[in-house]
C-alpha distance (Angstrom), angle and dihedral (degrees) to the residues before:
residue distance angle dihedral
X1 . . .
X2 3.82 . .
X3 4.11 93.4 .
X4 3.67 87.7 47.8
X5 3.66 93.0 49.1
X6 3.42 98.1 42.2
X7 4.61 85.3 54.1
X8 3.93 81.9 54.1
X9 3.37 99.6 52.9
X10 4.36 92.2 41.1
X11 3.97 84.4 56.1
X12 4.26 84.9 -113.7
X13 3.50 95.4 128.6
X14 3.70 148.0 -26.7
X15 3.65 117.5 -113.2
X16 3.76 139.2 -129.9
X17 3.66 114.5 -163.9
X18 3.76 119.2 -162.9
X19 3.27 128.0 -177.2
X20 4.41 148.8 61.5
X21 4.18 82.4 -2.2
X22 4.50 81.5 -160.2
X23 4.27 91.0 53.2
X24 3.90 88.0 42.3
X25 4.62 92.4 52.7
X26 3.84 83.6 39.5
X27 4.19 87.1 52.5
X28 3.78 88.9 40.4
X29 4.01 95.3 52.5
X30 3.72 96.6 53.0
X31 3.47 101.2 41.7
X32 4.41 95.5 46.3
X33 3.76 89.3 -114.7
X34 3.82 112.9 155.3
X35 3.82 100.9 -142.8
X36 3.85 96.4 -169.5
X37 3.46 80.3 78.9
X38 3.66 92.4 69.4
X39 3.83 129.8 53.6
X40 3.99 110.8 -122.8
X41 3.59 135.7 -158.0
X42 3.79 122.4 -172.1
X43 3.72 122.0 -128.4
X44 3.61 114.7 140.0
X45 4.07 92.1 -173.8
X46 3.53 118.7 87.1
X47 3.16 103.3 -151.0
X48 4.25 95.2 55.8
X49 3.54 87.4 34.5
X50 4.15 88.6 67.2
X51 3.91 89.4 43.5
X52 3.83 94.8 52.6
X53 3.86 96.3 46.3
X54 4.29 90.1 40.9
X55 4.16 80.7 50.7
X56 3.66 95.0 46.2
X57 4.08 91.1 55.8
X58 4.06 90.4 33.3
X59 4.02 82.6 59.2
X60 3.82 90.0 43.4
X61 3.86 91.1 -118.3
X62 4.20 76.6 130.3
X63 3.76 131.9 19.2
X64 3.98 95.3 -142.3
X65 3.49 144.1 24.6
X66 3.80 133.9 -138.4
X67 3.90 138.8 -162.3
X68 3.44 112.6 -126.1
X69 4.04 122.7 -170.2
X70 3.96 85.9 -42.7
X71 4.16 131.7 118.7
X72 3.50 105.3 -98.1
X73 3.55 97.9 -133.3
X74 4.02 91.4 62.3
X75 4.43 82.4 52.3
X76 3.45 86.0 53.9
X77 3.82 108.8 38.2
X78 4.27 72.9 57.6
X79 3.68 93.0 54.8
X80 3.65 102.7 45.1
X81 3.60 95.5 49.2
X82 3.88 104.7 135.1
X83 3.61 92.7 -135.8
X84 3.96 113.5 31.2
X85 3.81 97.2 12.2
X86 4.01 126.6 98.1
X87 3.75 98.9 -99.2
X88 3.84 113.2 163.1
X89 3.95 109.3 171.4
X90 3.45 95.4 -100.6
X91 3.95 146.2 87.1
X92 4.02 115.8 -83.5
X93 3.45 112.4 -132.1
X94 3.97 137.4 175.1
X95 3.92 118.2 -126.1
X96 3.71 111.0 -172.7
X97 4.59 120.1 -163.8
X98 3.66 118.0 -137.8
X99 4.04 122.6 -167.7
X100 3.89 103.7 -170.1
X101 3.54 134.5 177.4
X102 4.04 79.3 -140.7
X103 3.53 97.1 62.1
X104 3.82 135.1 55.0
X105 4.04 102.2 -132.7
X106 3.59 133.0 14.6
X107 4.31 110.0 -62.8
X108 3.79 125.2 -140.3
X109 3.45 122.5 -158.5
X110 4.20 121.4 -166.6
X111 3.28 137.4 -148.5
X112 4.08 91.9 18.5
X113 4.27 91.1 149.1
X114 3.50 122.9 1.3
X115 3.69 121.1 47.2
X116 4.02 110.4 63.1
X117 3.42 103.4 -173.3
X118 3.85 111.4 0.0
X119 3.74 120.6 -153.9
X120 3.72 118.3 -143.0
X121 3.56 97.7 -84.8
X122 3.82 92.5 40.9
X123 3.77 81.8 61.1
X124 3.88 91.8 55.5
X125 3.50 93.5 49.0
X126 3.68 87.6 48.6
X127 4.23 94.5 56.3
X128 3.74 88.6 40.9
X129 3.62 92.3 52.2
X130 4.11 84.5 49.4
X131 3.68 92.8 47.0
X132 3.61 98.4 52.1
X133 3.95 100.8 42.9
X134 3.81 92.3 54.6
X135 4.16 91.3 44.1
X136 4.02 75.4 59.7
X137 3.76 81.0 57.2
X138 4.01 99.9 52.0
X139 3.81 93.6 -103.9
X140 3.96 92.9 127.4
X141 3.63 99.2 -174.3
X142 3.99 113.4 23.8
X143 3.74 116.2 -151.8
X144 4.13 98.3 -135.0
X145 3.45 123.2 -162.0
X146 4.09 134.2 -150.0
X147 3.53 108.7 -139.1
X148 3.48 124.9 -153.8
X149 4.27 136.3 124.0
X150 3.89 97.5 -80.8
X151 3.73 134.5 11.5
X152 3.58 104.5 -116.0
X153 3.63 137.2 65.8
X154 3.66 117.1 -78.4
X155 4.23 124.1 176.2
X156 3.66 80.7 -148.9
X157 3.51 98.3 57.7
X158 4.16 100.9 48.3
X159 3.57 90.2 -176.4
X160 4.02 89.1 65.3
X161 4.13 91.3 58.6
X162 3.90 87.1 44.4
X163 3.53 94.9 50.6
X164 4.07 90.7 46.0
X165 4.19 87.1 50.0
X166 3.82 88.1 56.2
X167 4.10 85.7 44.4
X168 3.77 81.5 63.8
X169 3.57 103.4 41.2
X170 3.98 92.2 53.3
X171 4.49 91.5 52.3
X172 3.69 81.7 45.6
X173 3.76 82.3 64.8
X174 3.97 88.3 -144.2
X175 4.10 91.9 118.1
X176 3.47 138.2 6.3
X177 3.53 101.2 36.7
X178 4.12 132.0 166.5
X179 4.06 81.5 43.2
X180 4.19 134.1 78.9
X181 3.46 112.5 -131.3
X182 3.77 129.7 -165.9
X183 3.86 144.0 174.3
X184 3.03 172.3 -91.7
X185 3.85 87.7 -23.2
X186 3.59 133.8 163.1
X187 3.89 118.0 -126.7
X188 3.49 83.4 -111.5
X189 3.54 100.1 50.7
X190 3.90 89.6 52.2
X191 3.97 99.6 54.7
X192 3.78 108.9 24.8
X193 3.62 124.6 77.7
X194 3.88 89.3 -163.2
X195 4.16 101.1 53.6
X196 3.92 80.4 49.1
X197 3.88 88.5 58.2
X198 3.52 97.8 33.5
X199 3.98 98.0 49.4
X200 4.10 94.9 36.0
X201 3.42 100.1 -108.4
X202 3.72 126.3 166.0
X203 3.60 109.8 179.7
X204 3.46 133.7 150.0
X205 3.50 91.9 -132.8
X206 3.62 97.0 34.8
X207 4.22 114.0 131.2
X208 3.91 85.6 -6.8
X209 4.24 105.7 70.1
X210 3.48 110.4 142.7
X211 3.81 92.7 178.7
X212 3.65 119.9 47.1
X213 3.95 104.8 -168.0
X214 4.00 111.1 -162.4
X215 3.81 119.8 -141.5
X216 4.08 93.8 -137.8
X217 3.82 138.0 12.5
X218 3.47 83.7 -108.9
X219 3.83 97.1 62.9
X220 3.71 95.0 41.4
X221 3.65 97.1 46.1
X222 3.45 87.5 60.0
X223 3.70 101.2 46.0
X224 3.79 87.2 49.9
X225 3.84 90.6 55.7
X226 3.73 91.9 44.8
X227 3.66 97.2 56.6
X228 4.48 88.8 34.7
X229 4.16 91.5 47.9
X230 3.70 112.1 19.2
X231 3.82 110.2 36.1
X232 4.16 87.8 22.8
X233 4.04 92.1 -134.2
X234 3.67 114.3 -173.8
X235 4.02 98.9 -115.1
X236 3.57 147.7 160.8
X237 3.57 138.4 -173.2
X238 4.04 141.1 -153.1
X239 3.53 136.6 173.8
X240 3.92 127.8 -114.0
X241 3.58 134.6 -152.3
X242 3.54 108.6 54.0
X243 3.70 124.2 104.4
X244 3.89 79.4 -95.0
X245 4.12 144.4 18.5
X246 3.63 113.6 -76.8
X247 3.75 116.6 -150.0
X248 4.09 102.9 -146.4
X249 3.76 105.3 160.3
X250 4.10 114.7 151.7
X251 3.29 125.4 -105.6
X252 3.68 95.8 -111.5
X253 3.88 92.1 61.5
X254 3.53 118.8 111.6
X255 4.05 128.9 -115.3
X256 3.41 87.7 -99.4
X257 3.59 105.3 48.4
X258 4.01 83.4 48.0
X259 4.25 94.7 52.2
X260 3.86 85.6 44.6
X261 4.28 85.7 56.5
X262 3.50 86.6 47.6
X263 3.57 101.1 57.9
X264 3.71 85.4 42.4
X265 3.62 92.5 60.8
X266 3.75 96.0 48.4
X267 4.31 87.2 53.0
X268 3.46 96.6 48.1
């Protein structure tokens, strides 16, 4: 309530709220929020209440949807719906923005939240999904890099000959175009001029990534927390691939973090 308030009254977006129409005054009265700033509909089931906001966005009565204090899997049993939902053809994934002190430029990190285990195309659909949301941003030609634990090819690391396959794919110029893709590299490798120079590294992305692409949820979940927790980044995240931006951010993230996914939403 407070993130999307605080959008309103920046002129970022105008805001729908669904949901129990009595629990959203209540929320509005203690916190000071003016609600006749936002346009309300009542339904106090949380189940319809994800079908009517997916169906006002499917019917382009709003570009993007958002969770609000709602399991996720009840959002997305909403979105996927074959008939109603927001279904585009290709893999969802979740792209999360990082501003830093540690870091040059703004950092993206993909998939953060959706994709548990992606396959190799899951993975493509996951860098194109990257690629195309930060074009939407002005960054014509993102610098993308292949994350794994070392920067060359190792039969013990599968991920590492995956990762060197997609290299391939992209110089082909077959998929993943408008982008420059690189790896196996080492998170280190990918932001820091000096383990570039130390290790020997010429990349193209090398010390200049401005998509780090995770090779399981578990990886990217973690990198997401370590940027969110540890080295308190200002961040947001969104997911891609539906007909339109998805909003997703955890409960446990801050009014901040939420009005910073917002905006994202509305640029991608």
């Amino acid at each position: 309530m407070e993130a999307a308030y605080e959008a309103t009254k920046l002129g970022i977006a105008t805001m729908i709220l669904v949901g129990d129409e009595a629990k959203i005054s209540q929320i509005a009265h203690e916190r000071g929020i003016d609600l006749s700033q936002f346009k309300v509909v009542d339904e106090p089931d949380p189940i319809a209440a994800c079908k009517t906001a997916v169906s006002l966005v499917s019917s382009r009565q709003a570009s993007s949807l958002m969770k609000g204090d709602i399991d996720t899997s009840t959002v997305m049993r909403a979105v996927l719906d074959k008939e109603t939902g927001l279904r585009s053809g290709k893999k969802l994934s979740h792209i999360a923005a990082f501003e830093t002190e540690g870091y040059h430029k703004m950092l993206f990190a993909t998939d953060c939240a959706i994709n548990i285990a992606p396959d190799f195309d899951t993975k493509i659909d996951i860098i194109e999904n990257a690629v195309a949301a930060l074009q939407n941003l002005g960054i014509a030609k993102p610098k993308v890099a292949l994350m794994a634990a070392k920067e060359t090819v190792d039969d013990k690391m599968p991920v590492t000959g995956e990762w060197a396959k997609i290299v391939d794919l992209h110089k082909s110029g077959e998929r993943m175009t408008g982008c420059v893709v690189d790896g196996p590299l080492a998170l280190d490798n990918a932001v820091s001029e000096d383990a570039c120079r130390i290790k020997g590294i010429n990349s193209p992305v090398g010390a200049d990534a401005d998509i780090l692409v995770a090779p399981s949820i578990e990886a990217g979940n973690m990198l997401y927390k370590c940027l969110s927790f540890i080295t308190k980044a200002k961040n947001g995240g969104v997911v891609l691939g539906a007909k339109r931006p998805i909003v997703l951010t955890s409960r446990a993230d801050t009014a901040e973090s939420k009005l910073i996914s917002i905006a994202l939403s509305v640029l991608f």
